[in-house]
N, C-alpha and C positions, 0 to 999 in steps of 0.2 A: 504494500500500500504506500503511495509516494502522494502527499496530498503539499502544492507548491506552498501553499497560506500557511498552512500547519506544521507544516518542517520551519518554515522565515521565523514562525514564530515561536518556536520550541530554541530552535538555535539564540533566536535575545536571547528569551528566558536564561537561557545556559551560560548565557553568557554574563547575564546580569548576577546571577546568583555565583558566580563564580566571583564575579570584581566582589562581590558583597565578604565571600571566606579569606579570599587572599589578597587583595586589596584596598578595598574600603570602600565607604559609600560617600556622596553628598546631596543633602535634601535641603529644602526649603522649608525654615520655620519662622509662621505667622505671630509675632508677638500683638500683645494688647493696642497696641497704639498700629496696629495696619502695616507695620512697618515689618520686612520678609529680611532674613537673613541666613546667610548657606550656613547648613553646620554639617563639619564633615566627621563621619563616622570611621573609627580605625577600623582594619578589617575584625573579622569574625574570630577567624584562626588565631590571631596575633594576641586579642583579647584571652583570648583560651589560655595560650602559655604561659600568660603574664598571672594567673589566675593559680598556676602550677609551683608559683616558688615556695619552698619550704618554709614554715611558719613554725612558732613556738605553740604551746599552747593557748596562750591568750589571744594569737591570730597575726604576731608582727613578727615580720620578716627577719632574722636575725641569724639564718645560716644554720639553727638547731638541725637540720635535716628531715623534719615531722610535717606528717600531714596534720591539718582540720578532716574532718569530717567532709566539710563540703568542696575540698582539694582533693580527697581522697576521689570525689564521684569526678569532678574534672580532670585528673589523671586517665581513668578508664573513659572516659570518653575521646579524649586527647588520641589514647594509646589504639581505640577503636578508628578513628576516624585517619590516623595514618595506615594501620593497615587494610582499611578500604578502599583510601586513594592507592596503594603502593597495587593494590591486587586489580583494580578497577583499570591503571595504567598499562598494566601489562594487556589487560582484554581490551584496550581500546588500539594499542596497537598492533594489536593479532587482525582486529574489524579491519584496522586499514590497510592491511596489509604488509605490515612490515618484517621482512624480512631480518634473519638471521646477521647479512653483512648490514645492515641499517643498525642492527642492536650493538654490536660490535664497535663500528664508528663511533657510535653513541657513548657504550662504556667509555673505547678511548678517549674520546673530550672533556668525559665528566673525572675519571681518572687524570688527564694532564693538572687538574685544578686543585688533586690532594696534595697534602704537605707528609700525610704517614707514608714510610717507605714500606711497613710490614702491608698495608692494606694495597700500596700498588704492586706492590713482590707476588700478591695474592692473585691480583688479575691478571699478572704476568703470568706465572704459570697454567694461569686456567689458557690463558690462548695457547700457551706453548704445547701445550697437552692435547689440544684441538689440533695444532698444525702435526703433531707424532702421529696421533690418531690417524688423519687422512692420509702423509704419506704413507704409512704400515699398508693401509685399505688400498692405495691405490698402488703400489709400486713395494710389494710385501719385502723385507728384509732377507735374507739368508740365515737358516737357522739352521745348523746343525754342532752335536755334540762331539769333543778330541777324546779319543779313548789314550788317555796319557796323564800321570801321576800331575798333582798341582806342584809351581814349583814351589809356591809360597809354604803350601801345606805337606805334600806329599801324599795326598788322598789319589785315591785313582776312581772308585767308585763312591757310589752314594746311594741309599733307599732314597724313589719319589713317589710324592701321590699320584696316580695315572689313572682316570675313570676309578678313584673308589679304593684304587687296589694297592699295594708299596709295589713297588718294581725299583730292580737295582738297575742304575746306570752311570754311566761316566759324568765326572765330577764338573769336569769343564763343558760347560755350557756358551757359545757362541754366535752372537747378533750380528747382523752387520750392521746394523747403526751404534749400536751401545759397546760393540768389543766383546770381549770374551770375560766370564763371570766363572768363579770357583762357586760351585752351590754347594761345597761344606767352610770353605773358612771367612768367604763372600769377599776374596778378593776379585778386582777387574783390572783387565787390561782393555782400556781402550783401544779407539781403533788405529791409533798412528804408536802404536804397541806394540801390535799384532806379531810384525817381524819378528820383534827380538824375542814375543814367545814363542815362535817355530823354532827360532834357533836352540830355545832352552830345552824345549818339549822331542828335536831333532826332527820336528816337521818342516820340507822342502820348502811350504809357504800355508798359510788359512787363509783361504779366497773358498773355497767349497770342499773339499774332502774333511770328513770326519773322524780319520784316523790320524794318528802320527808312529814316529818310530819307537 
């Protein structure tokens, strides 16, 4: 149902009531004497938080760290009406359409504007994980195991979990992205390594064979 008058006018609306939570308002008030004067309203939202700061018992502000009573109910609604907007945002951008690299761009801009290095370290990894992910999926790494003692450790085999079951197999385990892993003592060798463990291990080269000497 697409009605033109009804959509123009739901869109104000939406728009009015939004200037009204995050913005503010300005109306006209008619005093005694006829005479009209704008008074402007702080936003909705702003009032709320302001509404939120820790109080003593007697109701004044002084850092004690306690609610009122009636701070207590303005908290849960504060804490509601972020997770409505936060959940409401994500379903208005799915309606429009937007894509995966949209969300992306998007993190990246609002991430350039942190100042915490743990919380952008955070979304760095989340992409990095993303770009491992698709190349694996799309250009699968080389994966086979050297049947050859660790040299770090000297293990040669090792029990693994396989479907359920232990099964014994060789120690060293080998990526071609990540290098070659000891799955008993968890040392790696990277992959610009590699060489000098053929030479340790008396393997000719690890590019694909799974044995050594």
């Amino acid at each position: 149902m697409s009605d033109p008058r009804m959509l123009r006018r739901l869109h104000d609306e939406l728009r009015q009531v939004a200037r009204e939570l995050v913005d503010g308002s300005t109306g006209a008030v008619v005093r005694d004497d006829n005479t009209t004067t704008r008074h402007v309203q702080p936003p909705l939202l702003g009032q709320l938080r302001e509404a939120v700061a820790p109080t003593s018992d007697g109701g004044q502000g002084n850092g004690s760290g306690t609610y009122t009573p009636l701070n207590e109910h303005v908290v849960d609604v504060l804490t509601q009406i972020e997770a409505d907007a936060a959940d409401l945002h994500v379903k208005a951008t799915m309606q429009d359409g937007c894509t995966a690299e949209d969300r992306i761009r998007a993190m990246v801009e609002i991430a350039g504007r942190w100042t915490n290095v743990d919380h952008v370290g955070a979304m760095l990894n989340y992409l990095r994980e993303w770009s491992r992910e698709i190349r694996d999926v799309l250009d699968p790494p080389k994966r086979f195991d050297l049947v050859a003692p660790c040299p770090a450790c000297g293990v040669r085999f090792v029990w693994r979990q396989q479907d359920g079951e232990s099964v014994k197999g060789p120690t060293l385990s080998v990526d071609g992205r990540t290098g070659c892993t000891c799955l008993d003592c968890g040392h790696v060798w990277p992959p610009a390594q590699l060489t000098h463990l053929a030479m340790a291990i008396g393997c000719e080269s690890i590019t694909g064979s799974a044995s050594a000497g």
